[in-house]
C-alpha positions as semicolon CSV with decimal commas, in nm:
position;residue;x (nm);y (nm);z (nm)
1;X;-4,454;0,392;2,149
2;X;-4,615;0,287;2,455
3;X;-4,914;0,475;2,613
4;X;-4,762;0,712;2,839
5;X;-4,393;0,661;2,764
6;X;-4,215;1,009;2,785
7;X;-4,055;1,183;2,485
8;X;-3,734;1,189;2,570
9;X;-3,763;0,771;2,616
10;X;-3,888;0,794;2,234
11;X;-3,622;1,071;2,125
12;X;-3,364;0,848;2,299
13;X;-3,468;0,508;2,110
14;X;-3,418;0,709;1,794
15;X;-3,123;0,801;1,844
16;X;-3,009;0,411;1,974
17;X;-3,105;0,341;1,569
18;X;-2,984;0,614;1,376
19;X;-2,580;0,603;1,555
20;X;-2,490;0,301;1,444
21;X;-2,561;0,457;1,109
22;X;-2,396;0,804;1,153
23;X;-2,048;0,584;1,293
24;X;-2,059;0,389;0,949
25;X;-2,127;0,718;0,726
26;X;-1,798;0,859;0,957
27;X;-1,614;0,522;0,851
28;X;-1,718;0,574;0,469
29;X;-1,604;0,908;0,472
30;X;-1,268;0,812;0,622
31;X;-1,261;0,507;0,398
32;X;-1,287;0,697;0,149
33;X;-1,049;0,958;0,229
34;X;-0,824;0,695;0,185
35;X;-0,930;0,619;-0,161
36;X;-0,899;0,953;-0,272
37;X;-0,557;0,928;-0,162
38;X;-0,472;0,594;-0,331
39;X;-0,592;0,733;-0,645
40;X;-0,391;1,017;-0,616
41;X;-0,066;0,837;-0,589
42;X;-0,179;0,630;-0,875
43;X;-0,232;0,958;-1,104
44;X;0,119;1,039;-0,962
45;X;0,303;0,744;-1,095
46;X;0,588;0,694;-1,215
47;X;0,790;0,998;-1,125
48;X;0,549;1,203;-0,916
49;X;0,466;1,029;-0,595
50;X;0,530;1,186;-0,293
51;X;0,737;0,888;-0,060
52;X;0,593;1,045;0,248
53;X;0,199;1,004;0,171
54;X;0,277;0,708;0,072
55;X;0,408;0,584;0,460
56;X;0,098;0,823;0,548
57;X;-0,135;0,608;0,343
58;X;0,048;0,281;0,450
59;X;0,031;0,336;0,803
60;X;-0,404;0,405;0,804
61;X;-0,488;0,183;0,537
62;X;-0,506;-0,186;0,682
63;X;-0,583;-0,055;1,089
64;X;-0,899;0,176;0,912
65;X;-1,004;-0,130;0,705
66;X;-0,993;-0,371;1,029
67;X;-1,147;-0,132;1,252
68;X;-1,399;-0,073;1,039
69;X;-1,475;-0,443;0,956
70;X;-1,488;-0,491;1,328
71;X;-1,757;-0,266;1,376
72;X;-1,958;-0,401;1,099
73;X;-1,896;-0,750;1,230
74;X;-2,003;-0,634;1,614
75;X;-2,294;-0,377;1,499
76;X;-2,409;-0,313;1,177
77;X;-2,485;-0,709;1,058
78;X;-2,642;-0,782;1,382
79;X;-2,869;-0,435;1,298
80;X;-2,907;-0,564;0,938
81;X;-2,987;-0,887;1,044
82;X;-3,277;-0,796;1,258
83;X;-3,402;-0,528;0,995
84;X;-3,373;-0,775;0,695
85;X;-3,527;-1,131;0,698
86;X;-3,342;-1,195;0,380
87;X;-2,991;-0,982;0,499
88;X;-2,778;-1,335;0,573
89;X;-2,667;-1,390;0,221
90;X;-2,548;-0,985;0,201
91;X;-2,394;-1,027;0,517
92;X;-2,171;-1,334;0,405
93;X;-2,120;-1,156;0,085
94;X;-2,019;-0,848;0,261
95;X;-1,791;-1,021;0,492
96;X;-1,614;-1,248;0,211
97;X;-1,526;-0,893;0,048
98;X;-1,361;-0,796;0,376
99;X;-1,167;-1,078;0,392
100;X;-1,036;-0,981;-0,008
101;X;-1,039;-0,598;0,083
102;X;-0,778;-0,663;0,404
103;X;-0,568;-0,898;0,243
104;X;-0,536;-0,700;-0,113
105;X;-0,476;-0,366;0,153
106;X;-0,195;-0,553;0,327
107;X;-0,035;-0,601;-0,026
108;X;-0,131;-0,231;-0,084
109;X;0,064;-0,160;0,215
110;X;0,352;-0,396;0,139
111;X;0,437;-0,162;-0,175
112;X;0,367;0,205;-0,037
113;X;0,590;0,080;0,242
114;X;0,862;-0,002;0,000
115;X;0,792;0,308;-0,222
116;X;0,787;0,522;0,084
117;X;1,124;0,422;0,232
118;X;1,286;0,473;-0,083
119;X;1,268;0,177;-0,287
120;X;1,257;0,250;-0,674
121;X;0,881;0,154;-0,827
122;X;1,001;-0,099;-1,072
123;X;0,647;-0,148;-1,238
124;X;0,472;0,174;-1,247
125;X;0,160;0,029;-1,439
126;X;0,130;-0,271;-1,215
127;X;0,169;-0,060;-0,898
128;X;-0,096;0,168;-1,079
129;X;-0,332;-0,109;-1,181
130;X;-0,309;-0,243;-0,790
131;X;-0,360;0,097;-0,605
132;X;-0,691;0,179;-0,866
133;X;-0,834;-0,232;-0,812
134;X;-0,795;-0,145;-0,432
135;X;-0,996;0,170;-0,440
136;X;-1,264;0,090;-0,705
137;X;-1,328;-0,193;-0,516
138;X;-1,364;-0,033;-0,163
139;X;-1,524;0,214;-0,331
140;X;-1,829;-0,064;-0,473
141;X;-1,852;-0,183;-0,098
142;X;-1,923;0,147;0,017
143;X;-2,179;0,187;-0,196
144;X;-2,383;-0,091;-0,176
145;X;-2,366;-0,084;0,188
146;X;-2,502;0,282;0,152
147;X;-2,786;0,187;-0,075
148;X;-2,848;-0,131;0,083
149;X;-2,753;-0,221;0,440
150;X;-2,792;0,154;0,612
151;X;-3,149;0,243;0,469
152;X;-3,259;-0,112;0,633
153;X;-3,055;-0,069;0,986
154;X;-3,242;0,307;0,979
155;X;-3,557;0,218;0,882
């Protein structure tokens, strides 16, 4: 703080480094949301799945992922980046796992589309075994980020 800088200047630089922090924890939660919801279908299957959280599920899952992925790309590695001198190999790491996490939820999506127009689930273990390596895995990213990347961007 510089000699003679008002509080509120202060209060208001806080706040500039704690948000983009408090809009990832709001993404995490919604992410996973989402997971919670994957794994439910999967501890539904075979006979038990409800065809219209599935189209629910399908119709969040890849815009949340992308949305959030932007934000990381536009905020939270450039925050990173200048709060870590070492954060560049995390941040290709984390971004590589993006590029896995969007394509495996556009698969994801493929089959609770089909599922939730009607289609009959003609593998229930493999559709089982999908939905559980999607969430597990968003479900690792989430928390390294939270032990990792948000204590550095906060400080």
């Amino acid at each position: 703080m510089a000699a003679g800088e008002p509080p509120r200047t202060v209060a208001a630089r806080a706040e500039e480094t704690r948000r983009p922090a408090l809009v990832m924890q709001c993404i995490h939660e919604n992410k996973l949301a989402l997971c919670a919801a994957l794994e439910a279908v999967a501890d539904a299957l075979p006979d038990g799945v409800c065809r219209a959280e599935c189209l629910r599920i399908a119709s969040l899952l890849v815009p949340l992922l992308r949305q959030a992925h932007a934000y990381e790309d536009d905020v939270i590695f450039p925050a990173f980046a200048a709060a870590s001198a070492d954060a560049d190999p995390t941040i290709r790491r984390l971004r590589v796992e993006h590029v896995e996490d969007e394509s495996f939820a556009d698969e994801v999506t493929e089959i609770l589309l089909a599922v939730g127009h009607g289609e009959p689930i003609g593998n229930a273990e493999a559709m089982g075994f999908m939905l559980r390596g999607l969430f597990e895995t968003l479900r690792r990213h989430i928390a390294f980020e939270r032990e990792h990347v948000l204590p550095a961007i906060v400080g």
